[in-house]
C-alpha positions in Angstrom: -9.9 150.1 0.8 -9.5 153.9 0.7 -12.1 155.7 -1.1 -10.5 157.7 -3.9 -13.9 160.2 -4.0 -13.1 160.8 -0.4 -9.8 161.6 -0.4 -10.4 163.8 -3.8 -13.6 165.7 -1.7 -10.8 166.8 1.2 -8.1 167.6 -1.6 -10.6 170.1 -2.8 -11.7 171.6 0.6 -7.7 171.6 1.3 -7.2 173.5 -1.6 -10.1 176.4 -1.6 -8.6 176.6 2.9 -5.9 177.9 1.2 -6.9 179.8 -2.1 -9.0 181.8 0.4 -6.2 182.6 2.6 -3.6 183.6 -0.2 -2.9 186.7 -1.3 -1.5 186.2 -4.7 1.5 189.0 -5.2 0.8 191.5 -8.2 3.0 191.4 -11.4 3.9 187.6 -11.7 5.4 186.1 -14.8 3.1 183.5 -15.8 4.3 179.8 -16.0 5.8 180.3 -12.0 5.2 177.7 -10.0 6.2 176.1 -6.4 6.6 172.7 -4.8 5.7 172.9 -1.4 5.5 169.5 1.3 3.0 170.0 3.8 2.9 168.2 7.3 0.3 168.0 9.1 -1.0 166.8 13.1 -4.4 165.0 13.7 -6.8 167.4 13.3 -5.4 169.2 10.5 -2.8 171.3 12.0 -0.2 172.2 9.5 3.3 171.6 11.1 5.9 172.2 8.6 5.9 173.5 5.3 8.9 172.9 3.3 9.8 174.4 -0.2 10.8 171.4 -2.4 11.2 173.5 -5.5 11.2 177.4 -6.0 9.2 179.4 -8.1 12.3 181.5 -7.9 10.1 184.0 -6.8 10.3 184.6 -3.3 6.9 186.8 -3.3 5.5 183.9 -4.5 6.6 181.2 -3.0 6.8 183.4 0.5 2.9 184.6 -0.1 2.1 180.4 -0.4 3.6 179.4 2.5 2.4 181.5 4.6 -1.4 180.8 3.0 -1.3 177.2 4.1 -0.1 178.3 8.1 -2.9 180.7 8.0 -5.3 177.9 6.7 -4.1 175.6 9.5 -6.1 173.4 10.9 -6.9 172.3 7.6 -9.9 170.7 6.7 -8.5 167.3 6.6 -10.1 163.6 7.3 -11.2 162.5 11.0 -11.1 159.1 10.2 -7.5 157.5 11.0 -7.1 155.8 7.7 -8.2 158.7 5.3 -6.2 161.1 8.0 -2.8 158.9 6.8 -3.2 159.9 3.5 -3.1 163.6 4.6 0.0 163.5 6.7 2.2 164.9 4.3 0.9 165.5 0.6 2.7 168.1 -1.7 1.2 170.9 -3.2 1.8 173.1 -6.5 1.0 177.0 -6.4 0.9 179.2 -9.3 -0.7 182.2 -9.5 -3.6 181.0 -11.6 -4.4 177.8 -8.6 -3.2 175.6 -6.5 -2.8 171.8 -7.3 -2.3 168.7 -5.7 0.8 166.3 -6.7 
């Protein structure tokens, strides 16, 4: 089966790749947030990123796109069957973090 502590381990590693990377634009309402869908090649590279739902903040959801590209390769699984369940995940940016769906 697929270990649920593994997959939670690369979420977080995923997740600071990117905090790192983001610069968070100044003067944001609070309570923004953006969907983004995230594809992604064997060995982490980050192929698309799509905007599923706007913060209606361009800044924002602008500044998070570009975070995960600059993040890419992400740090993602090398094992096959771990890898799948990186393929395409979405993610949730506000300006206080960046979640996982």
């Amino acid at each position: 089966g697929i270990d649920n502590k593994e997959i939670d381990h690369y979420k977080s590693l995923i997740i600071s790749a990117i905090s790192h990377r983001w610069i968070v634009p100044e003067n944001l309402a609070k309570g923004l947030s953006c969907h983004l869908s995230v594809r992604v090649a064997p060995g982490g590279v980050v192929m698309n990123v799509k905007l599923i739902k706007s913060s209606g903040n361009a800044a924002l959801d602008h500044s998070a796109e570009a975070a995960i590209y600059k993040a890419s390769p992400l740090p993602t699984p090398k094992e096959s069957g771990l890898f799948n369940e990186f393929r395409e995940f979405n993610l949730v940016v506000r300006p206080e973090g960046i979640l996982t769906e």
